[in-house]
C-alpha positions as CSV (number, residue, x, y, z in Angstrom):
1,X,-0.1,2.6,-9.8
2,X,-0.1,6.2,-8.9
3,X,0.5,5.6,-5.5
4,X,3.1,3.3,-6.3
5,X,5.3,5.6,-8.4
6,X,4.8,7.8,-5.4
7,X,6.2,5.2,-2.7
8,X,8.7,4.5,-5.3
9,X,10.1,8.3,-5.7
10,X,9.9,8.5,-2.0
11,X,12.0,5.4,-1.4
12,X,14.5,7.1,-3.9
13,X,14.7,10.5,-1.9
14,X,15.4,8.2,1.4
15,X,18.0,6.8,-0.2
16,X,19.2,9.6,-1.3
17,X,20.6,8.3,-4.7
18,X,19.9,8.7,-8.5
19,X,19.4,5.4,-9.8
20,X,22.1,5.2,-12.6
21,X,24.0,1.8,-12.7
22,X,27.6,0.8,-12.8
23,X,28.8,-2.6,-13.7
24,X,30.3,-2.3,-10.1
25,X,27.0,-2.5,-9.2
26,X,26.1,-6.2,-9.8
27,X,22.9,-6.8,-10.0
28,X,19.7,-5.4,-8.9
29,X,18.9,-6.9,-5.3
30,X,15.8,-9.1,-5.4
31,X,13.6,-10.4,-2.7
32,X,14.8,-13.7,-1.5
33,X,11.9,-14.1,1.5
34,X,8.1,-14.7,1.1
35,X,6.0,-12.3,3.4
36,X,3.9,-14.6,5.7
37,X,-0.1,-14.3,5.4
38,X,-0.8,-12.5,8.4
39,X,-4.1,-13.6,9.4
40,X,-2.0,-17.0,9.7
41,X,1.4,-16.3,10.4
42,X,2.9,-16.1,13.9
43,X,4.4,-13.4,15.8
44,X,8.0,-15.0,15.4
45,X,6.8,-15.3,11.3
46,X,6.1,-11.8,11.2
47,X,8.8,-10.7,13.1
48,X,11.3,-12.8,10.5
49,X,10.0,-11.1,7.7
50,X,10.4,-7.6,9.1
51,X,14.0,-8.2,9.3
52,X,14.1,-10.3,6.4
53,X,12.5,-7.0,4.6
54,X,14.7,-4.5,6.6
55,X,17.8,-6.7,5.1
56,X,16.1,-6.3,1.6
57,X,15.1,-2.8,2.3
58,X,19.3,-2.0,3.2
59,X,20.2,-3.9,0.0
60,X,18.1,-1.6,-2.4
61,X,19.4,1.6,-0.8
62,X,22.9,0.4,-0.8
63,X,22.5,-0.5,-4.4
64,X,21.1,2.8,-5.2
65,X,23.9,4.1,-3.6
66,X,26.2,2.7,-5.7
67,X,24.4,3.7,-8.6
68,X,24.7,7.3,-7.6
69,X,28.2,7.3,-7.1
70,X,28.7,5.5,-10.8
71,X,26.7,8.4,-12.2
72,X,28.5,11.3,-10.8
73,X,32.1,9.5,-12.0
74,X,30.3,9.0,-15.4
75,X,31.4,11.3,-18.0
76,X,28.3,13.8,-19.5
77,X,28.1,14.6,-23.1
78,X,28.9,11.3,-24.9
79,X,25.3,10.1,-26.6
80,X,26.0,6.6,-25.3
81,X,26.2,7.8,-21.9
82,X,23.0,9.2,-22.7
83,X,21.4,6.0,-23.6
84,X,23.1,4.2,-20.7
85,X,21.6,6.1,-18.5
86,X,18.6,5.8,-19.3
87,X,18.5,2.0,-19.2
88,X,20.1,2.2,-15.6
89,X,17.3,4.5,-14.9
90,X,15.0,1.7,-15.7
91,X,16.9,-0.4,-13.9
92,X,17.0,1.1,-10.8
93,X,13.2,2.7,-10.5
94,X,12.4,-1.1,-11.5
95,X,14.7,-1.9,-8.1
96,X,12.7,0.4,-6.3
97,X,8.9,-0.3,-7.5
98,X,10.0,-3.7,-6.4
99,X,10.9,-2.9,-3.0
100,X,7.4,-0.7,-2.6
101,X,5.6,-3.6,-3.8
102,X,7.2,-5.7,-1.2
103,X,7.0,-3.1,2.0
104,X,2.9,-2.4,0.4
105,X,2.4,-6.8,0.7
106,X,4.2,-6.6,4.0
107,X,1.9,-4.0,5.2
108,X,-0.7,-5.2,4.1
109,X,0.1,-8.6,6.4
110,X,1.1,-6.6,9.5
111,X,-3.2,-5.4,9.3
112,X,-4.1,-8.9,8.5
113,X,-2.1,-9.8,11.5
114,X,-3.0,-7.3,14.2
115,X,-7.1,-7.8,13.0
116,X,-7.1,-11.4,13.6
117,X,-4.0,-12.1,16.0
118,X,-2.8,-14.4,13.5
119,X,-2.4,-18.0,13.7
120,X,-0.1,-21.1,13.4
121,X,-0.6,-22.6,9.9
122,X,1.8,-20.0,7.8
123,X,1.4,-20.0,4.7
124,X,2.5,-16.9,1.9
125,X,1.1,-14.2,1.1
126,X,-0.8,-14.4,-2.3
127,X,0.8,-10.7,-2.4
128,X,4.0,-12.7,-1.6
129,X,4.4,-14.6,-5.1
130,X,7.1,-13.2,-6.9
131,X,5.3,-13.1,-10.3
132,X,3.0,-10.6,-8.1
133,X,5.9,-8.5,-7.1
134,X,6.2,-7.7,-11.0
135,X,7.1,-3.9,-11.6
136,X,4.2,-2.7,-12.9
């Protein structure tokens, strides 16, 4: 979990953004895409869900950018500000844990892959199923 919070705060620092949320915002971008078992998948598999996660990867950082921009229009002493902010903080590191899970089951796949070359019966990852991808 530890080194999960750490991807997580990382990820956040890339993106450069506070995650505070906006009704602008929409909704938290979720993972639409199963990462391929890699000991199975092909290289054309693999290579789909590297973009496919590069897409989801772009979504998260645009939506934490958005959130960032909402909190620095956002006014600073009213209490309900207060306690909106913290629920769009748990909004967004929840975003962003999400997106670490995903990149950790995608890398995961890419060793799978390169230690047995892969394979042509694709199936997803067990890492892939999105009751796994559950912040923690």
């Amino acid at each position: 979990m530890t080194r999960t919070l750490t991807i997580a705060a990382g990820i956040l620092l890339c993106a450069g953004a506070a995650p505070w949320a906006h009704a602008d915002c929409g909704p938290a971008p979720q993972p639409e895409f199963a990462i391929p078992d890699g000991s199975h998948a092909s290289q054309d598999e693999m290579s789909a869900a590297r973009d496919n996660l590069s897409e989801y990867s772009a979504q998260v950082a645009a939506y934490a950018s958005c959130l960032d921009a909402a909190q620095a229009d956002s006014p600073r002493a009213d209490s309900g500000t207060q306690r909106r902010r913290g629920e769009y903080l748990e909004l967004g590191s929840a975003a962003l844990l999400r997106l670490a899970s995903v990149v950790s089951c995608f890398s995961r796949q890419v060793q799978a892959f390169q230690a047995t070359g892969g394979g042509n019966d694709a199936r997803p990852a067990q890492c892939s199923r999105r009751e796994e991808r559950r912040s923690p």
